[in-house]
C-alpha positions, 0 to 999 in steps of 0.5 A: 117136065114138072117142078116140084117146091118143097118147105125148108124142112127136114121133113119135107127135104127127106119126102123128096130124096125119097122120091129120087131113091136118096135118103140121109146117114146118121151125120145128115148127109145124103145118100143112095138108099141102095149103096149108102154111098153120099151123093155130091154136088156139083163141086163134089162136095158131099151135101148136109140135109140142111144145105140141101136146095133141089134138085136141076130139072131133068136130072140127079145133080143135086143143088146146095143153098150157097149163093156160089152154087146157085148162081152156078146153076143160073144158066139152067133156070127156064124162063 
């Protein structure tokens, strides 16, 4: 499994959805390309481009940059 790091850009943010089939609607949420449904965070939250953190290796579950959030997904983290 590979690890990609990315610049807390817009720019950069929208290259890796790209990647994943996800893109962003008018109000800078995330979305499926395909359906333009948004895509939620782990508390079913819909994710602003600008919270957006990652993505948990070997998934689609997309991460916020809120301390809550990160320390949730802490137990995912490899040594």
């Amino acid at each position: 499994m590979k690890t990609i790091t990315f610049h807390d850009t817009r720019e950069s943010k929208r290259a890796v959805l790209q990647l994943f089939g996800k893109s962003v609607d008018l109000d800078g949420y995330i979305i499926e390309i395909k359906s333009g449904e948004r895509v939620a965070s782990p508390r079913n939250e819909d994710i602003h481009i600008d919270d957006f953190a990652g993505i948990r290796p070997g998934s689609e579950i997309f991460l916020t940059n809120d301390l809550p959030s990160l320390i949730e997904q802490a137990e995912y983290i490899e040594n």
